[in-house]
N, C-alpha and C positions, 0 to 999 in steps of 0.2 A: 267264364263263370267261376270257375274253380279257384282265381289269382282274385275275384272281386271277394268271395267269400273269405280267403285268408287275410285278405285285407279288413275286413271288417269282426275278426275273430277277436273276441272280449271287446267291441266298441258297445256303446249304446246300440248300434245300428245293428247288431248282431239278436236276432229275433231267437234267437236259438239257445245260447250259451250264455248265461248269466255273468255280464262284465262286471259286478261288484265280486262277485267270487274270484274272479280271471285276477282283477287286482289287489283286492287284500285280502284272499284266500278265508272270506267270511262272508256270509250272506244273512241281514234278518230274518228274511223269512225262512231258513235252515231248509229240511228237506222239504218243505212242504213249496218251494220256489217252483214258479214257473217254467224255469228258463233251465239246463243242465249247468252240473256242477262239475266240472270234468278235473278231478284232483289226479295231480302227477303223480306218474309212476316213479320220476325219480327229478330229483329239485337238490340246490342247494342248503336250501331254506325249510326251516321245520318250527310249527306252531305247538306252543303250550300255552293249551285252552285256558283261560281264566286262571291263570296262575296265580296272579299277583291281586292280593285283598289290601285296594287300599284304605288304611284305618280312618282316612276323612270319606270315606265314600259309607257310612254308616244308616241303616235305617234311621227312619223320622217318628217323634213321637206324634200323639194325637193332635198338639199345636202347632206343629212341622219343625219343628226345632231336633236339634240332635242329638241324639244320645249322649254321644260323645264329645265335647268339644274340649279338654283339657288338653289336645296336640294346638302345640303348632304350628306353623309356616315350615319355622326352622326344624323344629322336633319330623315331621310329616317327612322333607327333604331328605333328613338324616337313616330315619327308618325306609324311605327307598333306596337312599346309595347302599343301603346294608344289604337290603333285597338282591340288588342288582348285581352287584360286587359278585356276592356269594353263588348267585346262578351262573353267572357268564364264566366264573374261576372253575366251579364244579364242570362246567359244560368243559371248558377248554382243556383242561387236565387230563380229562377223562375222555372224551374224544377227539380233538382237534382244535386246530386252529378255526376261530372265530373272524368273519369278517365282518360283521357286522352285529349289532343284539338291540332292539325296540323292543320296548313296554308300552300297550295300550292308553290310554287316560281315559278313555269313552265310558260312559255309561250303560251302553246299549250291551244288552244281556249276550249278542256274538260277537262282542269285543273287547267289552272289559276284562282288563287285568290279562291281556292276551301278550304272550311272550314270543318274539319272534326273533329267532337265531339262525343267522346266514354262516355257512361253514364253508372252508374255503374249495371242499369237494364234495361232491353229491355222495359218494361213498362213504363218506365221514355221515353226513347228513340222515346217510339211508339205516346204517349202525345206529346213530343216536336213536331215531324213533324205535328202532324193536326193543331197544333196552330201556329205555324213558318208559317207555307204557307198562314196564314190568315193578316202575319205582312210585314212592310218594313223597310227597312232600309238603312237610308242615299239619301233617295230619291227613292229609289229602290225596285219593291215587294222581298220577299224574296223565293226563290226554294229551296224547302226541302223536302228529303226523305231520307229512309234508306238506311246504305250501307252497300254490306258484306264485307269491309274491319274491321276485326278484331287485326292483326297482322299488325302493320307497319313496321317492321323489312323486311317484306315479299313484303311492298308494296314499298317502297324507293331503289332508285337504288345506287346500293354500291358503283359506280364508282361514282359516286357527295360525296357522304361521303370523299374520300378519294381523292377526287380534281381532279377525273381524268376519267369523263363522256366528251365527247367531242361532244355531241347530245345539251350540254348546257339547255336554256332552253324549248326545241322541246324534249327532252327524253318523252318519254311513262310511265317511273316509276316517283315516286315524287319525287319532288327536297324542300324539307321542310327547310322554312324558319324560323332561330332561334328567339327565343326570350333573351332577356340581361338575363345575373345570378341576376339580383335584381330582374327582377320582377316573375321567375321562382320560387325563393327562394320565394316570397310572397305570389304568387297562388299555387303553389303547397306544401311549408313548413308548412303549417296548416293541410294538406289531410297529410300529413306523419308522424302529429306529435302519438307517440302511435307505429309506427313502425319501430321502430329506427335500430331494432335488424336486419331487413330484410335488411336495405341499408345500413349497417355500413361495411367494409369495408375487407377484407380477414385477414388481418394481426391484427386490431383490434378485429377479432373474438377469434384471436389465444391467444391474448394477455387476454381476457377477460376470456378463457375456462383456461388457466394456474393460473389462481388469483386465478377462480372458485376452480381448480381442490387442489391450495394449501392450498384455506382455507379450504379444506371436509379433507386435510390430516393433517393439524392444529387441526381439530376439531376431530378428530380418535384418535391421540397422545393422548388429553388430554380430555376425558370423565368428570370428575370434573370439569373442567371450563365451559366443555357444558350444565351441568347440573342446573351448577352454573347460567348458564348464563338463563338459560330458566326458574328457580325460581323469576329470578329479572324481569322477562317481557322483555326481551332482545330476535332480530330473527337474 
């Protein structure tokens, strides 16, 4: 009994523990939910609540039209990498190395503008929340705690990846809003520098292990020149 219930802890199948909370550490219906909400005591991973106001996401006037529409596409993009930049730099300075950082794009009032920052220890993670809940930002206190979202593969719904979620932005899983390939490349290109080997690429692996494998048979062929070669200070 005991191995069937851990197996089924955060599933749907779990009558008990509320699996949208289990996985993206947020729930619609907030405390007023059915099901328990069991937030860790200690996680990587720390949530600021409705962080981020996005300036297209603006009340509607009486005709439904928008307040606001003088952003655009491009303007819109630019004032999130600015967002983004700034929290993830602040974050990492100040406490730790980041391994991760998601911005909500959902609509839904437990999700929007929800900032989610993976640090590479729980100790790092467990400091940032005492001191974040003491800070504001942008005018705003700031709400912060741990999440057990660990896996965002697990927590993003696959139908928006692939353009084809029709819940828009009311879905229940996350809808993560990108950042540009410059400023990816500039916050995360320095964390990766040293791991090249890990993100390079299936077919440069292949190309790299045949170099490999012709120069050990280069170097078999001809024992004299290796020899040669390891007299002169040569690897």
């Amino acid at each position: 009994m005991a191995e069937y219930l851990a197996a089924i802890f955060g599933t749907e199948k779990d009558k008990v523990n509320c699996s949208f909370y289990f996985k993206i550490g947020a729930c619609r219906h907030g405390e007023k939910c059915s099901r328990l909400h069991n937030k860790p005591t200690f996680s990587q991973t720390i949530l600021l609540q409705n962080l981020y106001l996005n300036p297209q996401n603006v009340p509607l006037t009486a005709d439904g039209s928008h307040i606001l529409q003088s952003m655009t596409d491009v303007e819109a993009q630019e004032h999130f990498d600015e967002f983004f930049e700034e929290v993830f730099v602040e974050l990492q300075d100040k406490y730790g190395e980041i391994e991760e950082m998601n911005i909500c794009d959902n609509l839904g009032d437990h999700l929007v503008g929800n900032v989610y920052a993976k640090f590479r220890d729980e100790e790092t993670a467990e400091r940032a929340v005492a001191e974040l809940n003491n800070r504001w930002f942008n005018g705003r206190p700031i709400y912060a705690e741990l999440s057990p979202v660990t896996d965002f593969r697990e927590a993003c719904c696959r139908q928006y990846e692939m353009g084809e979620c029709t819940r828009a932005g009311f879905c229940n899983f996350m809808h993560l809003k990108p950042i540009s390939r410059e400023l990816r490349r500039k916050l995360y290109g320095r964390m990766s520098h040293g791991k090249r080997s890990r993100s390079r690429s299936p077919n440069r692996r292949k190309r790299d292990n045949k170099r490999k494998s012709s120069r050990s048979r280069s170097r078999s062929r001809s024992p004299r020149r290796q020899r040669s070669a390891e007299r002169s200070g040569r690897y």
